[in-house]
TIFIVO-132074 format. One line per 3 residues: their letters; for each residue x negated, z, y of C-alpha. Coordinates in pm, whole numbers, plus 50000, padded with zeros to 5 digits. Layout:
REM residues N
a) X,Z,Y; ...
This chain:
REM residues 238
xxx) 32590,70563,85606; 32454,70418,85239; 32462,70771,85084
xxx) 32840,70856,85214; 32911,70492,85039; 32757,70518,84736
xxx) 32910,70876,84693; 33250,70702,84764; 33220,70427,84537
xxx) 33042,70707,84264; 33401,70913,84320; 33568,70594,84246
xxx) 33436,70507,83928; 33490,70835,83786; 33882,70835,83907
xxx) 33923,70522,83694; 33910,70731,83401; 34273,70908,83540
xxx) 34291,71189,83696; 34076,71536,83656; 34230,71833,83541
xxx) 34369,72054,83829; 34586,72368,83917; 34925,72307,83940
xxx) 35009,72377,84312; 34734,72150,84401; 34802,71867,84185
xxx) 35136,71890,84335; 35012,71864,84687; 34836,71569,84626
xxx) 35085,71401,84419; 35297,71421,84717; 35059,71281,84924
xxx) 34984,70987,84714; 35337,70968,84631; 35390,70878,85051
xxx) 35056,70724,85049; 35210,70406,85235; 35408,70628,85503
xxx) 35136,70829,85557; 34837,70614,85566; 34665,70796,85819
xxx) 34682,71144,85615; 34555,70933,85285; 34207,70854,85544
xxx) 34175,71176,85706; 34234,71364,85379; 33971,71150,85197
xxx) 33714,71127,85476; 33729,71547,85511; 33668,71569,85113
xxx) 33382,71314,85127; 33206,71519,85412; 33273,71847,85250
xxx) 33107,71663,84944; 32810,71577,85104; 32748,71891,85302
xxx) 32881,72146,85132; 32853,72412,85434; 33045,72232,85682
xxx) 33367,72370,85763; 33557,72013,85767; 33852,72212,85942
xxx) 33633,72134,86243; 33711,71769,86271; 33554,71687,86570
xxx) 33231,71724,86711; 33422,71902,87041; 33522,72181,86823
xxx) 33279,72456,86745; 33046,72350,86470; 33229,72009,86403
xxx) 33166,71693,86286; 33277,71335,86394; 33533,71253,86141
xxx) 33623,70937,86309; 33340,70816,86313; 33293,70844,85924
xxx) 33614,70711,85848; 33614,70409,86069; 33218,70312,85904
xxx) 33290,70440,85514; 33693,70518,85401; 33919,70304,85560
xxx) 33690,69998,85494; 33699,70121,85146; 34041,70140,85119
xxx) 34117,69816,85277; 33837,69646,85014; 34020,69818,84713
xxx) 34379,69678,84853; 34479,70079,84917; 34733,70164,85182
xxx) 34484,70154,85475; 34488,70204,85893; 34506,69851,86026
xxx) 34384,70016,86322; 34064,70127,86179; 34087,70505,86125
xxx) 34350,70769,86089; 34224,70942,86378; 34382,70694,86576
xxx) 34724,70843,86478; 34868,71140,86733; 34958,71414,86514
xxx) 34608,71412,86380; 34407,71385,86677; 34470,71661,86813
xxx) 34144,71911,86916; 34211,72190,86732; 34098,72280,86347
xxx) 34292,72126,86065; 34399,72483,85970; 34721,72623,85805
xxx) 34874,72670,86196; 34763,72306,86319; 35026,72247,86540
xxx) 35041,71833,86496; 35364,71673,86409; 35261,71549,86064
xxx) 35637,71391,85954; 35768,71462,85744; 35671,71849,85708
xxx) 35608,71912,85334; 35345,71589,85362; 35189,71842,85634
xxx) 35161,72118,85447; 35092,71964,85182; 34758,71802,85385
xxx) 34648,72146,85493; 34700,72375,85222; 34460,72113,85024
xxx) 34215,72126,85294; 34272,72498,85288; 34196,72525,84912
xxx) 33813,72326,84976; 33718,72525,85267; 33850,72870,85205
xxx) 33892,72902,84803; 33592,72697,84705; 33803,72379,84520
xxx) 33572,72073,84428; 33614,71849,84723; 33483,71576,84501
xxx) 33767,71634,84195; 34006,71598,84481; 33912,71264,84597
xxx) 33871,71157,84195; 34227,71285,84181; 34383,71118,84522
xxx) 34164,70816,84405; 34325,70825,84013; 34674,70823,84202
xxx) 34612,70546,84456; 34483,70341,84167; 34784,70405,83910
xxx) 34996,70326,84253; 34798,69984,84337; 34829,69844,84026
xxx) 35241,69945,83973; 35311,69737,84266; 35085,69450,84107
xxx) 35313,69473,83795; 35655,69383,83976; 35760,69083,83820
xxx) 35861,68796,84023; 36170,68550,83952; 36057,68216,83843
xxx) 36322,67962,83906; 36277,67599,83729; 36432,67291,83823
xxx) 36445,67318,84172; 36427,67003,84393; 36145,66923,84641
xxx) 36368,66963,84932; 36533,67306,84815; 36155,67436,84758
xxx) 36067,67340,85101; 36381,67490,85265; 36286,67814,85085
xxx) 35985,67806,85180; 36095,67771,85575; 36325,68059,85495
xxx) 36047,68317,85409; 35805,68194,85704; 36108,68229,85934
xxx) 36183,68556,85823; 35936,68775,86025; 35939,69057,85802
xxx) 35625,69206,85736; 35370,68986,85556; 35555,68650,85663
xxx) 35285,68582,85808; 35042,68490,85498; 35293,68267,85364
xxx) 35189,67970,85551; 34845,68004,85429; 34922,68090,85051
xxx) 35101,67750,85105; 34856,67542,85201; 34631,67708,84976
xxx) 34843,67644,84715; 34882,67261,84773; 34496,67184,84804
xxx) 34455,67354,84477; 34656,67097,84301; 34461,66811,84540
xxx) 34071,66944,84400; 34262,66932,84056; 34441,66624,83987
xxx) 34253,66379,84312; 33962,66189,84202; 33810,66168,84539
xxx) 33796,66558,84511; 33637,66594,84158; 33297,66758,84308
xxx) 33494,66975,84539; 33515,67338,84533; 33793,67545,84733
xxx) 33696,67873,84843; 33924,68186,84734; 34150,68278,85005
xxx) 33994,68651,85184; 34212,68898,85280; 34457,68769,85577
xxx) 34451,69155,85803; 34420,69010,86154; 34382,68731,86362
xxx) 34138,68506,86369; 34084,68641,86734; 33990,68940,86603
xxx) 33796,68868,86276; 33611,68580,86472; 33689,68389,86195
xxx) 33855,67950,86236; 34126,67963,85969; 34181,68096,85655
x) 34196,67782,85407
């Protein structure tokens, strides 16, 4: 879908600029949203995927999510080939699983209308979702100032969480490094799992740099550890 893309990646660049003016109510609903953006993952992709097909076909009623429901569309489909890929390549809060529609309380067959009964938690996220979708469809919003604003928002929040700043002890031994280390790959909370490969990563940087035998090596960045290499049908990941 190149035109759905480009119109995506169009949206984008305009939201860098911050975020469009809006009516109040609105803004609010979508400051919520963005404000739960990593809770709610699946509303961030649905959201976003009904605003970019409202965008490029003005006169479909993207209420009808589905192509079951009467004049629908398969929102799935363009989420799983165009917005959650985005948002995964932009390091957004993204479905792992591929699409939003995945999630139960938004697959439901019935229109994404201000009495859709699915158990969108918590509820003011819910209504929040609807009553925005409800503003496109029935009062004639900008679908595409919408996604420049949820865009401006996920932005602003991607690069807050880039400017946490980490400790950085000096003068620790080799041996309380390593045991460190061990402690955060033993952990298994969520993301332990890179740490291995940041590590390794890590040490043949400083082997290309400071080994002669290495001198007219190059070491590839590290890409984006999501899955396993089972999955990805990728060997590895330094």
């Amino acid at each position: 879908m190149p035109d759905a893309k480009q119109k995506l990646r169009d949206i984008y660049q305009t939201a860098k600029n911050g975020r469009p003016k809006m009516r109040r109510d609105l803004r609010e609903h979508l400051d919520l949203i963005v404000e739960k953006c990593e809770s709610n993952k699946a509303v961030v992709a649905v959201l976003l995927t009904l605003m970019l097909k409202k965008a490029l076909h003005s006169g479909q009623d993207i209420r009808n999510h589905q192509q079951g429901l009467p004049g629908g569309f398969a929102g799935r489909s363009l989420d799983e080939k165009v917005v959650t890929p985005f948002l995964k390549e932009h390091n957004f809060p993204a479905m792992q699983s591929g699409s939003g529609w995945l999630t139960r309380s938004l697959e439901q067959k019935r229109p994404y209308d201000l009495h859709y009964p699915g158990a969108i938690s918590p509820k003011k996220v819910k209504m929040a979702f609807l009553n925005t979708i409800n503003e496109v469809q029935i009062n004639g919003q900008s679908a595409e100032i919408v996604m420049a604003y949820m865009l401006a928002g996920l932005i602003a929040h991607r690069d807050k969480s880039r400017q946490i700043r980490l400790s950085r002890p000096t003068n620790l031994t080799i041996n309380q490094i390593l045991s460190l280390l061990q402690d955060h790959v033993n952990s298994g909370i969520g993301g332990s799992a890179r740490l291995p490969a940041l590590a390794i990563h890590a040490v043949y940087r400083q082997l290309v740099s400071e080994v002669s035998r290495y001198k007219n090596c190059t070491l590839v960045d590290l890409e984006s550890h999501t899955a396993a290499d089972s999955t990805t049908g990728k060997l590895g990941d330094v």
